[in-house]
C-alpha positions as CSV (number, residue, x, y, z in Angstrom):
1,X,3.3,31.5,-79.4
2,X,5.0,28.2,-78.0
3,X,3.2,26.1,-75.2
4,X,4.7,25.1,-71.8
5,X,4.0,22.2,-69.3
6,X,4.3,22.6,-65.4
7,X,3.8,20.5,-62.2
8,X,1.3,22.8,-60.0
9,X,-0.1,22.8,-56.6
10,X,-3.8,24.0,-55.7
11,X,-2.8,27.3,-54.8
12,X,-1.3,28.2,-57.8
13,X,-4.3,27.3,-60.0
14,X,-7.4,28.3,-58.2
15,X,-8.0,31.7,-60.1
16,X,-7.4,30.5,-63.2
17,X,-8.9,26.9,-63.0
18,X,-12.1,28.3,-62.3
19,X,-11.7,31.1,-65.3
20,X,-10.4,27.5,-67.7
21,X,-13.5,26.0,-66.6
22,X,-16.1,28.6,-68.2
23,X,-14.5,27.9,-71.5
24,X,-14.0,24.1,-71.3
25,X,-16.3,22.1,-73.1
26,X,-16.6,19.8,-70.2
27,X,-17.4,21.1,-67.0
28,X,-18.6,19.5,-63.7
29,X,-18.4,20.0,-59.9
30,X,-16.2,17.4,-59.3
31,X,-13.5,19.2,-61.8
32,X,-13.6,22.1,-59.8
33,X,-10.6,23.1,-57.5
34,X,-12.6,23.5,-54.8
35,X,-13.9,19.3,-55.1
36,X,-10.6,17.9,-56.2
37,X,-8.1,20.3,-53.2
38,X,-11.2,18.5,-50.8
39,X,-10.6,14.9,-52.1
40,X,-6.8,15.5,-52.5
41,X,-6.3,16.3,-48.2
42,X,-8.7,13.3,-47.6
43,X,-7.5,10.5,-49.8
44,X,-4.1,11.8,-51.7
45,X,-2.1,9.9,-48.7
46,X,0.6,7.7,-50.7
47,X,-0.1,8.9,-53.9
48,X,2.1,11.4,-56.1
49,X,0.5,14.4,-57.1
50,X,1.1,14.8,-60.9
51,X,-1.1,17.9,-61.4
52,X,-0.2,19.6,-65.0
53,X,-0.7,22.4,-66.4
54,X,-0.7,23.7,-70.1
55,X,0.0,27.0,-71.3
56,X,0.3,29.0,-74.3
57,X,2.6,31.7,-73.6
58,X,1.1,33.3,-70.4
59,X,-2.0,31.8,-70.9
60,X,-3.5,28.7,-68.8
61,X,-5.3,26.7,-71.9
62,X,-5.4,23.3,-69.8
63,X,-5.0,21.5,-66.8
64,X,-4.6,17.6,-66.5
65,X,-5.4,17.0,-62.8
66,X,-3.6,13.8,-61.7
67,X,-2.0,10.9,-60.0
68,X,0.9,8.6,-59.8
69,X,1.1,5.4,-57.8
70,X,3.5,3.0,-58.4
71,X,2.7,1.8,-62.8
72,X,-0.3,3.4,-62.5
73,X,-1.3,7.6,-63.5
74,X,-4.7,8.4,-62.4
75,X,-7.4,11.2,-62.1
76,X,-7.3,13.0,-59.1
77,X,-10.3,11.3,-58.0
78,X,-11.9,8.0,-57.0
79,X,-15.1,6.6,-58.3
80,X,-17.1,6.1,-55.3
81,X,-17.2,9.9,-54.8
82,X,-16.5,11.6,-57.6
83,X,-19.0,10.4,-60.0
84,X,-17.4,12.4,-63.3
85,X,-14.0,13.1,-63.8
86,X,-11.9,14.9,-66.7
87,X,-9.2,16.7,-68.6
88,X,-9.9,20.5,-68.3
89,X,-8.8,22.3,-71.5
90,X,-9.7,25.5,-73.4
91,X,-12.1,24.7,-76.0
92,X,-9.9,24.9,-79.5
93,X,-7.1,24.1,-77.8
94,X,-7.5,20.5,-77.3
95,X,-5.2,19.1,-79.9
96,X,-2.0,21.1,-78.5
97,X,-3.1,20.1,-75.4
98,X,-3.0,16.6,-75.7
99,X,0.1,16.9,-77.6
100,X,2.0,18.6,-74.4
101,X,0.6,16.6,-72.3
102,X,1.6,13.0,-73.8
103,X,4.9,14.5,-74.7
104,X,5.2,15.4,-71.2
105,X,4.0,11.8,-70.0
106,X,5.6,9.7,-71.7
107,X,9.3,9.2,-70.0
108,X,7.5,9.0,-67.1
109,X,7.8,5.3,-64.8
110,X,4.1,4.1,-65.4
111,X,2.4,0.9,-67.1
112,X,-1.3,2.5,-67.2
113,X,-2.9,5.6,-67.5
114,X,-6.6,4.5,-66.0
115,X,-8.7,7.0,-66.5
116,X,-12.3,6.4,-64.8
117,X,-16.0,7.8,-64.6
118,X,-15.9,9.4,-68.4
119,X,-18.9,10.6,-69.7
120,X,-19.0,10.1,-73.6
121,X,-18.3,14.2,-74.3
122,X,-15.6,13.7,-72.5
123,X,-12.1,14.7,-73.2
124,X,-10.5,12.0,-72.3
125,X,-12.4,10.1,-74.6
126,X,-12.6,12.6,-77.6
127,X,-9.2,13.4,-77.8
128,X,-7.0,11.3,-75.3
129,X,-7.8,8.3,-76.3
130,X,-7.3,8.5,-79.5
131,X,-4.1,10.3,-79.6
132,X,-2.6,7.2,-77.3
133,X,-4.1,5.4,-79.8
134,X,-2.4,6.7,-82.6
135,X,1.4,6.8,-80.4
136,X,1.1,3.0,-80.3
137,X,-0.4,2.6,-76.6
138,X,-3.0,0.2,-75.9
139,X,-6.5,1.2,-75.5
140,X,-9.3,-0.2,-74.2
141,X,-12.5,1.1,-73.2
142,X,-15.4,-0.1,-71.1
143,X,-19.1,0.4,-70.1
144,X,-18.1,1.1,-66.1
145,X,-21.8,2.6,-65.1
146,X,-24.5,4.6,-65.8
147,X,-26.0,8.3,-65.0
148,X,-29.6,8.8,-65.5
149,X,-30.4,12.0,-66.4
150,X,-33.0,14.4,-67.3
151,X,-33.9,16.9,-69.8
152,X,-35.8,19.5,-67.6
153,X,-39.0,21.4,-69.1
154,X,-40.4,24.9,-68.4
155,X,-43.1,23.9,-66.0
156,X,-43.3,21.2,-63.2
157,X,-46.8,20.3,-65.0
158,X,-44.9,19.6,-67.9
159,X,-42.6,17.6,-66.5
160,X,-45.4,15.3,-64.8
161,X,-46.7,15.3,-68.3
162,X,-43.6,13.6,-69.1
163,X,-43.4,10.8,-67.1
164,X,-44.7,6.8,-67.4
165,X,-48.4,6.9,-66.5
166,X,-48.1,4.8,-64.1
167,X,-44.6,7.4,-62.2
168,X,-47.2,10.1,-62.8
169,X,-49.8,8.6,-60.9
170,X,-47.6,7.2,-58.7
171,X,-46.1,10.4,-57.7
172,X,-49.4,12.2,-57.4
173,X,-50.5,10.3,-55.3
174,X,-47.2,10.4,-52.7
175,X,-47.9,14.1,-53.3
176,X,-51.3,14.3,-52.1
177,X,-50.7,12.0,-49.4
178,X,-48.3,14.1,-47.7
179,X,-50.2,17.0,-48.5
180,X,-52.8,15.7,-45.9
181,X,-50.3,15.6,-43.3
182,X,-50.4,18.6,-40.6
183,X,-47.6,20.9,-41.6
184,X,-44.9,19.8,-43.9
185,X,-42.3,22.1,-45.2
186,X,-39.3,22.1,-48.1
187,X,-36.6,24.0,-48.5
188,X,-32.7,24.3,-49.4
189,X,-29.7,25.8,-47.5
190,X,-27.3,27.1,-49.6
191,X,-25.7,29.9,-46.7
192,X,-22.0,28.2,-45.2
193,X,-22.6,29.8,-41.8
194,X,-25.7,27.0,-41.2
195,X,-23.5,24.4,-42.7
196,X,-22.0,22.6,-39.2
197,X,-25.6,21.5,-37.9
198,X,-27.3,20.7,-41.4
199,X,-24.2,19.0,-42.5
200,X,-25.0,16.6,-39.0
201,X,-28.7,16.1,-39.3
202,X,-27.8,15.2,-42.6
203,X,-25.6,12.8,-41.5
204,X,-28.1,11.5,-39.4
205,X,-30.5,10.8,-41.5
206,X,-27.7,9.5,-44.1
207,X,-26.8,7.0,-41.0
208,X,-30.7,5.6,-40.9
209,X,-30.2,3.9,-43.9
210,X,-29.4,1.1,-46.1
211,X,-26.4,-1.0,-44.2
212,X,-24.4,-0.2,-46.9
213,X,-24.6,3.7,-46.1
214,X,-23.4,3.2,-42.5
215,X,-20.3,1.0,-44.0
216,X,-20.0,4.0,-46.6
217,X,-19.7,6.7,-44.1
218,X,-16.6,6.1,-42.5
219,X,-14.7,9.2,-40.2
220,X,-12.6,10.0,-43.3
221,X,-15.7,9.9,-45.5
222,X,-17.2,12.1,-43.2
223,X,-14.3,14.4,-42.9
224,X,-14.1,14.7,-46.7
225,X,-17.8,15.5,-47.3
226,X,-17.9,18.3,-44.4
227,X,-14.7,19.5,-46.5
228,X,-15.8,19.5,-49.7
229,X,-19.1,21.0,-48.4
230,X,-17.5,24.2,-46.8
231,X,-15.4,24.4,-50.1
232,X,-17.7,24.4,-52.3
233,X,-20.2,26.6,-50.5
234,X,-19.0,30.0,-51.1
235,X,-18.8,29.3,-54.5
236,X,-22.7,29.1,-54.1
237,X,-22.2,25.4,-55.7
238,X,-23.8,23.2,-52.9
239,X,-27.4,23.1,-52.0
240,X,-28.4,21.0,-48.6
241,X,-32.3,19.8,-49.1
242,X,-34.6,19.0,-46.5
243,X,-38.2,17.9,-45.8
244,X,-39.7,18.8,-42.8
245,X,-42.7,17.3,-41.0
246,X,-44.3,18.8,-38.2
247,X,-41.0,20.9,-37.8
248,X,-39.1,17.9,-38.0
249,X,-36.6,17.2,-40.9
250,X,-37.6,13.9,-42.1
251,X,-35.5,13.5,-45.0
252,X,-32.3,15.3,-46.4
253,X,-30.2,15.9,-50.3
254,X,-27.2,17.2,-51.2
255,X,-27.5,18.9,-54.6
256,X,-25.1,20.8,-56.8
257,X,-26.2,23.9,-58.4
258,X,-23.7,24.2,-61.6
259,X,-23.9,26.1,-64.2
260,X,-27.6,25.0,-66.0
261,X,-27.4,21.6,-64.0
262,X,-28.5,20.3,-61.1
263,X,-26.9,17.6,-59.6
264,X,-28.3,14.9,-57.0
265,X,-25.3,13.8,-55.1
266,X,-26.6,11.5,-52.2
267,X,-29.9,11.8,-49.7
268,X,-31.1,10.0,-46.9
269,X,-34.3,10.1,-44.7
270,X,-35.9,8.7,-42.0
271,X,-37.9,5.4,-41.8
272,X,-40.4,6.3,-39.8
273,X,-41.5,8.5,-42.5
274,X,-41.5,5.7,-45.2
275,X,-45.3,5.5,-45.3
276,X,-45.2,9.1,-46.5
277,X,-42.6,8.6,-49.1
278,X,-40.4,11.3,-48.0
279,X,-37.0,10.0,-49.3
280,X,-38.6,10.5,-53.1
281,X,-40.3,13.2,-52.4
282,X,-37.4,15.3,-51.2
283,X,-35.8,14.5,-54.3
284,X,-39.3,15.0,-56.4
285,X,-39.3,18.6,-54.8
286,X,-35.2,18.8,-55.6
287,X,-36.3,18.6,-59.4
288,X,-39.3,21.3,-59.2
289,X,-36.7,23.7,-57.7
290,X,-34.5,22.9,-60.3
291,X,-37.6,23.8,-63.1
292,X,-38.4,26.9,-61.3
293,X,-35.3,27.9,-61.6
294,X,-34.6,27.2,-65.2
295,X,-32.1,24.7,-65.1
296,X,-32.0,22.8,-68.2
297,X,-30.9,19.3,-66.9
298,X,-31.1,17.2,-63.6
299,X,-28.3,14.8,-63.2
300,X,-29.0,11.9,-60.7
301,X,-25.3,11.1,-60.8
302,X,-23.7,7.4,-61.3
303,X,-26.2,4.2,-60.4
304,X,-29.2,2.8,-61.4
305,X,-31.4,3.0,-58.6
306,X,-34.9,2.3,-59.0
307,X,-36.0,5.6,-57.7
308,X,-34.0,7.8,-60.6
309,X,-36.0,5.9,-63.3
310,X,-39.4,6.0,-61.3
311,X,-38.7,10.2,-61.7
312,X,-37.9,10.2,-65.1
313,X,-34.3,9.8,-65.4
314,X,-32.8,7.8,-68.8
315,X,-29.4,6.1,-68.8
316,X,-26.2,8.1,-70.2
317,X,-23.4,5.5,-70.3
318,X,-20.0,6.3,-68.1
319,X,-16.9,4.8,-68.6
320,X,-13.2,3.7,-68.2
321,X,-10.3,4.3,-70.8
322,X,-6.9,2.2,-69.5
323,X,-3.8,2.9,-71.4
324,X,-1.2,0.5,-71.8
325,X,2.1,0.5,-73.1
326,X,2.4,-2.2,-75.5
């Protein structure tokens, strides 16, 4: 059965992205329809959409969600928020994938394909690359970030176990400090009625930190994370995380429950509450969820933060494939 390319819009995929994505090798939040139609309305302004699809016969086997600007093809996407990014493509398929797809890109008016925030499994990588390679393109490929990670355990004791002695004391001790505290409180929202006031005292505890967070959360940044949230909600995706003190929420996560990850996508808290270490707490409390639940991995997203490694987190490389006609 022959195999067809198309240009798409959102609409047209939803159903079936989501089915492609249970039997992709490589799937994320951020490759869902749900993140990239939210990113697409809040940043696409002056860029061409060039979203592809492949099929085989009447079946969707994989989805190349980009870009065009000018020379330039790109993910759907932009580093700064969407910490992973990717080809989605029936697993077995990949090789007529690719095939179509570089077939289909080649007359095409561009001097790069720059592809960014590629984990190492990722397609683009894998098979991509190397088929560019191979057609006489230029390719190069470098270390952009990192992603610590971490392999969850059965038990939270376990996973104390785990850690540096001196995280584990550390971390104990923040534990029992807050345990002294009157009434304290953690819990996550998952429900998209709550959404418009979490979402805000989110926001506001986002807002109370670093100087580089205020510059970060712009009105269109704003707008695109209340999208992505209500988007992504239904699809019981998002999880909102807060610590409460004394009935007052001292310090706030958004996670992503996907598949058997959990994802920490960005916090804040409030400085008042520093002495009681309720910024790493929260997310300390994010990762026991994640255990009692039986989640096999929590993923602290791109950056090396201090924090990430201080909970246990170890370094998975992400990076950047450009390629150039020659």
């Amino acid at each position: 059965m022959g195999y067809s390319i198309e240009a798409e819009d959102f609409s047209s995929l939803e159903t079936a992205w989501e089915e492609l994505l249970l039997s992709s090798p490589t799937s994320h939040i951020f490759f869902t329809p749900q993140w990239q139609t939210a990113w697409w309305q809040a940043f696409g302004s002056g860029s061409e959409l060039l979203l592809l699809s492949v099929q085989q016969g009447a079946e969707l086997v994989g989805i190349a969600p980009l870009m065009h600007k000018g020379e330039r093809i790109s993910f759907i996407g932009s580093s700064d928020v969407c910490d992973y990014m990717d080809f989605v493509v029936r697993r077995g398929q990949e090789v007529a994938v690719f095939s179509q797809l570089m077939d289909c890109l080649e007359p095409m008016g561009w001097n790069s394909i720059d592809l960014q925030s590629l984990l190492p499994d990722s397609l683009a990588l894998s098979h991509f690359a190397p088929l560019a390679e191979r057609r006489g393109y230029r390719v190069e490929i470098t270390k952009e970030d990192v992603s610590p990670q971490l392999a969850l355990p059965s038990s939270w004791e376990e996973y104390l176990s785990q850690l540096r002695r001196k995280d584990r004391h550390e971390l104990r001790r923040k534990l029992r400090r807050l345990d002294q505290t009157k009434s304290t409180r953690f819990y996550t929202i998952a429900e998209k009625e709550r959404l418009p006031q979490d979402l805000e005292d989110f926001f506001r505890l986002f807002a109370q930190g670093k100087d580089d967070k205020k510059e970060f959360m712009t009105d269109q940044m704003s707008g695109f994370f209340k999208a992505m949230a209500n988007s992504v909600a239904p699809k019981r995706y998002l999880r909102l995380a807060f610590l409460e003190v004394e009935g007052q929420r001292v310090a706030s996560a958004i996670c992503f429950d996907c598949w058997d990850h959990f994802h920490l996508y960005n916090s804040g808290y409030d400085p008042g509450y520093a002495s009681l270490s309720v910024g790493l707490l929260c997310k300390a409390f994010c990762i026991r969820e994640a255990i009692l639940e039986g989640k096999r991995r929590f993923d602290f997203l791109r950056g090396a933060e201090p924090y990430k490694y201080d909970l246990g987190g170890q370094d998975v490389p992400i990076f950047r494939c450009v390629i150039s006609r020659g």
